[in-house]
N, C-alpha and C positions, 0 to 999 in steps of 0.2 A: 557411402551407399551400400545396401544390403541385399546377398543376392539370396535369395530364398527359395528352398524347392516344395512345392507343394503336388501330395501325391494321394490323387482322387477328387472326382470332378463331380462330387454332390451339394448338396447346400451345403456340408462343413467347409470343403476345400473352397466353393467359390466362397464362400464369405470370407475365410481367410486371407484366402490370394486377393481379392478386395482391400482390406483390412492393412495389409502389406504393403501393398501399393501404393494406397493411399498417403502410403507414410515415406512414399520415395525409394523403397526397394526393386529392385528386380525381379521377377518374380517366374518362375515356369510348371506351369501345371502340366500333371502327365494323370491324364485318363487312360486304364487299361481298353475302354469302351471305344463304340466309334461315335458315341454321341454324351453329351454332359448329364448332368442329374442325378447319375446313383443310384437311390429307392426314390430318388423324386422323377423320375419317368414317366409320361406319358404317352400311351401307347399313340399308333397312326392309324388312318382309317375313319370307318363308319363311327366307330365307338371309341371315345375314346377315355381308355380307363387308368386307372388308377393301381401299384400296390398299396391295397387297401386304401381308407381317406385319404386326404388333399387336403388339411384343415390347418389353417395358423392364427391361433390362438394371439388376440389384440390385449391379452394380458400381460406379456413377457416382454420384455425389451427388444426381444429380435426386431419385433412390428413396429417399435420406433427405431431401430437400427434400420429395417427396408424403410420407412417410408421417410424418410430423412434423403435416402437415394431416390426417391420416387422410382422405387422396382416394385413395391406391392402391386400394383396396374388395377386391371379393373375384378373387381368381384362379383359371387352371383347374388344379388339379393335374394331371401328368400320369401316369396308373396304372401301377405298375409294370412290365406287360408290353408294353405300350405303348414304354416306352423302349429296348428288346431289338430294336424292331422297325424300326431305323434302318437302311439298304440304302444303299449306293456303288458308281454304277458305274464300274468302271473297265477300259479296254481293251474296254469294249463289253458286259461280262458284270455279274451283280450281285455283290455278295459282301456279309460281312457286317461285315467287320471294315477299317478303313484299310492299305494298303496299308502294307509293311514299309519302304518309302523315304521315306514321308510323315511315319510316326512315327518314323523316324530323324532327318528334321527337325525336326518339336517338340522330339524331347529336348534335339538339338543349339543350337535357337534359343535354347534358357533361358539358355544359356552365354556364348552370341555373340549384343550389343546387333546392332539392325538399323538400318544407315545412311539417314539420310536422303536423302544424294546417289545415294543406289543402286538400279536398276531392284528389287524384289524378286523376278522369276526369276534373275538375274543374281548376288544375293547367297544366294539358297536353293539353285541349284545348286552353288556352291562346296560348299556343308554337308553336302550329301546327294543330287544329281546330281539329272540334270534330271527325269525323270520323278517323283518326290518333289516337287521343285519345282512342274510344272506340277499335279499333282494333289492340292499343297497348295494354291495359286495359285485352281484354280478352285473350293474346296470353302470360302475365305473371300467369295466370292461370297454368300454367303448375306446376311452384313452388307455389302455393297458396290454391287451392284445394279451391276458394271461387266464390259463384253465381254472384257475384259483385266485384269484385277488387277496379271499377271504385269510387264505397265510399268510399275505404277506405285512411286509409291517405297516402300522396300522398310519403313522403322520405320512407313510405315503402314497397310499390308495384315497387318505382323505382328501390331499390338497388335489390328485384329480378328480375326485368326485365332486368335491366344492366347484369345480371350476368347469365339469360338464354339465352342472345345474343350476348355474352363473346366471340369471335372466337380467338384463339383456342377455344372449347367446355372446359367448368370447368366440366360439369358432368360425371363423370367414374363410370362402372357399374362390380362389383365384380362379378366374373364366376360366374354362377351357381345359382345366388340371392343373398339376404341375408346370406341364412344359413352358405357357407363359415366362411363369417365375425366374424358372431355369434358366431362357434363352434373354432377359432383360439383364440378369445378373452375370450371364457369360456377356453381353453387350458390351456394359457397364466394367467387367475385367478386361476384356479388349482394349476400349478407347482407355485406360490406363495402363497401356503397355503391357498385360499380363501377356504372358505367351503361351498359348492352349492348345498343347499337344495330345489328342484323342489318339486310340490306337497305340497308345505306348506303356507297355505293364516292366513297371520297374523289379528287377526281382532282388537289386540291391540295392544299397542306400550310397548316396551320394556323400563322397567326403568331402568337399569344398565349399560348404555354403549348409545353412540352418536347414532343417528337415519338415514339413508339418506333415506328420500321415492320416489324413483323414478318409478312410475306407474301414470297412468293417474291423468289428475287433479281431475276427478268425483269419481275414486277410492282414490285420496288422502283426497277429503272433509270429505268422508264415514268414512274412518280412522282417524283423528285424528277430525270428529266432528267440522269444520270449513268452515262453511257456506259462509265465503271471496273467497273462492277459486274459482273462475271462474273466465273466460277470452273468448273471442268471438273466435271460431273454424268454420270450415267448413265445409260443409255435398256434399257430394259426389256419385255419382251412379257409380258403378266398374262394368266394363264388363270384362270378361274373354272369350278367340275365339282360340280354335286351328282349322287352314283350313289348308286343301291339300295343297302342294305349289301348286300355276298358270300353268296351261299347258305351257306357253310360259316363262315358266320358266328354266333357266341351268343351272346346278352347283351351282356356288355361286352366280349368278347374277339374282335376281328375277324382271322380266324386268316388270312383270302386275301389282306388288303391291309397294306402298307405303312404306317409311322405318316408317314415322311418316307423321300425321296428326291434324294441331293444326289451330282449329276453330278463326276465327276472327269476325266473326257475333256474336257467343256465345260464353261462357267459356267452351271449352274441350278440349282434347287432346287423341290422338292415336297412338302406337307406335307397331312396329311389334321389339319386343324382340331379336326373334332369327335369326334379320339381324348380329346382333353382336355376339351373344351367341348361337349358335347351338342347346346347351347340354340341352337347355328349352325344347323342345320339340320333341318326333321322330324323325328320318329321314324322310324324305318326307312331315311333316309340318310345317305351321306357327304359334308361340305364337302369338298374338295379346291383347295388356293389355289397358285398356282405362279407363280415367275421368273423368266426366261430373259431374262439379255441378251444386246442385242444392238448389233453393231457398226454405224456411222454408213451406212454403203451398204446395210444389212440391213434387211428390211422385218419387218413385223410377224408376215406367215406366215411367213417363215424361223424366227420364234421359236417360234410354234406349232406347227411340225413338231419341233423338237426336243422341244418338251411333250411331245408326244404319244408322239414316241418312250421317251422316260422312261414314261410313263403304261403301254406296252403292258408294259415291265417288271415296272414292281412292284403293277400293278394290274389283275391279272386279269380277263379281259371287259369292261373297260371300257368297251368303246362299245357293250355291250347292254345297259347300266346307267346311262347315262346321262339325267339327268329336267331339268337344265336345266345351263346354260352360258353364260359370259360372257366376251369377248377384249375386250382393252384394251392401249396402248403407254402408260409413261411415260417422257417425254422430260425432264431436267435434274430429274426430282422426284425424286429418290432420295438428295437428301445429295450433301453436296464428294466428292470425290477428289483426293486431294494427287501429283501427278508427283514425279518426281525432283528432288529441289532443295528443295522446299519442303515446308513443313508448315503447321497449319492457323492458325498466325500470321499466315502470308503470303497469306494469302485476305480478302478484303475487310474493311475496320474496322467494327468496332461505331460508334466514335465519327464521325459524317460531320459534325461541328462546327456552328454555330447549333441549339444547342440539337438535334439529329438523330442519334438511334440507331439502327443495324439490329439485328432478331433473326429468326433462323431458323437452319436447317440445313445453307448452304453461307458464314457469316462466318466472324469470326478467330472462335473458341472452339474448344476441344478436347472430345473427347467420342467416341463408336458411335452410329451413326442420332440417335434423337429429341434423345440427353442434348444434341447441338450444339445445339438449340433451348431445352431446358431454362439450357444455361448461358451461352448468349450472351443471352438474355431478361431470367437473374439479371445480370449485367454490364451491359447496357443501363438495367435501372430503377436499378441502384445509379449510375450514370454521369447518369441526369435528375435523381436525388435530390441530386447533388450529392457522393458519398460517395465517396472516396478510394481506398478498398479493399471492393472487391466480397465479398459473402458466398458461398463456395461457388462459386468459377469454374475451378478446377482440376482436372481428372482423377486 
């Protein structure tokens, strides 16, 4: 039997310590925190928010790894008219529909693989010229969380772009946020023996037993003293908005506001939460969560001016409407970004040898947002366990 440490109580470490267990190990988690989750957190209170989305994508394996546990639980559907109600700005006006150079792009990209050595404006312009480009460029922002997309390499802005314009929608959002998720799969570690220690920040590594450190990369340098450990992230300005709903609003059908908001001139995006999830906010208001990044000399009001400017668009009156509000920057927390050249092989190894795993959402694993955590996590406890071939580590 295998006694395993695992250190960080977000979706990487619980799926791990799950994964471990499951296989007859021992298992002990130590959360620096006094509560589980990580960046999967969901606040308490009136509102309850999110850093940034909530979204797990029924593309990736993680969504048959949870629903296999039956932990995925319940999600928001989102109501038919609701999905009608998606808005793009472009050239500064709203419209309703993607511009005719952007969807010349999709159609064309199915056809033409996207290079890895390749900036993706550089390769989506040849396809369907620049403005397409850049108006595809920043509308995969949504899954990217970066001031530039357009730099980056080009097969991996596409396969999120492919997959934020996936109809059916791949993205489902767990009732209630986060927390749900969090607290079924800390459950679920429990009633298999895991032992979940919050409140306890390791600041050295355990010699007697396999390691998996799943906490951010800048917390894992700190810990194990390995100055390699970085990989290019993005920085981001978070707005938080509960408004009254719209006078000209009934029931379930809010005719004045916008369900979501996603900039094509620049990289951002807005989304009114509790078109799909009610339980986010009061009766009688709207959550509204928004992302804007933003570039390294960019401060945080540069990002909140462009929120807002989106906000006066699609969401009428809204600053007579407004009952609370919260601004925030995340810096390197939003997941890898791959340049030109590389892809997410070439980003830090799971294996750091003496027995030492990383899991999170900027290692080598493939994946859109959370799944890099989901599948560098499965990789990682397959790799303490000793086992040759990981279960489920492939996009």
């Amino acid at each position: 039997m295998h006694r395993i440490t695992v250190i960080g109580g977000g979706l990487a470490g619980l799926t791990a310590a799950i994964t471990v267990a499951e296989a007859g190990a021992k298992v002990t988690l130590h959360e620096a925190h006094h509560t589980l989750g990580g960046r999967a957190r969901t606040t308490d209170g009136p509102y309850r928010t999110n850093e940034g989305p909530h979204a797990l994508y029924n593309g990736g394996p993680h969504w048959t790894w949870l629903a296999r546990r039956h932990l995925i639980g319940p999600l928001a559907p989102l109501p038919p008219l609701e999905a009608t109600r998606l808005r793009l700005r472009h050239h500064g006006a709203l419209r309703r529909t993607p511009p005719y150079a952007m969807l010349k792009l999709l159609h064309r990209a199915t056809r033409h693989p996207a290079p890895t050595d390749t900036d993706f404006l550089t390769w989506a312009t040849e396809l369907a010229g620049e403005d397409g480009a850049r108006a595809a460029a920043h509308y995969s922002a949504v899954a990217l969380f970066h001031h530039d997309p357009g730099a980056l390499s080009a097969a991996f802005v596409h396969e999120r772009l492919r997959r934020a314009t996936r109809l059916p929608p791949e993205a489902h959002y767990p009732r209630g946020g986060w927390a749900g998720l969090v607290d079924r799969m800390a459950t679920h570690a429990w009633n298999l023996g895991v032992r979940l220690e919050t409140g306890s920040r390791l600041d050295t590594l355990p010699d007697d037993s396999p390691v998996i450190v799943a906490t951010s990369l800048d917390a894992a340098r700190r810990l194990l003293g390995d100055d390699s450990l970085t990989w290019p992230s993005g920085r981001t300005a978070l707005i938080d908005l509960a408004l009254r709903t719209h006078p000209r609003s009934t029931g379930r059908t809010h005719t004045g506001d916008a369900f979501a908001l996603s900039d094509l001139d620049a990289p951002g995006w807005l989304e009114r939460f509790t078109a799909q999830d009610h339980t986010l906010a009061p009766t009688g208001e709207q959550l509204i969560q928004g992302q804007i990044p933003i570039a390294p000399h960019e401060t945080k009001a540069d990002g909140i001016t462009r929120a807002e400017q989106l906000l006066d668009l699609g969401f009428p009156d809204w600053r007579e409407r407004v009952t609370w509000r919260r601004e925030a920057v995340a810096t390197g927390r939003t997941g890898a970004v791959d340049p030109p050249g590389t892809n997410w092989r070439d980003r830090p190894a799971i294996d750091r040898g003496d027995d030492v795993y990383l899991a999170g959402d900027q290692v080598a694993s493939p994946g859109v947002l959370c799944e890099v955590s989901f599948t560098s996590a499965l990789t990682a406890a397959s790799l303490a366990l000793g086992r040759t071939r990981p279960e489920h580590t492939h996009a």
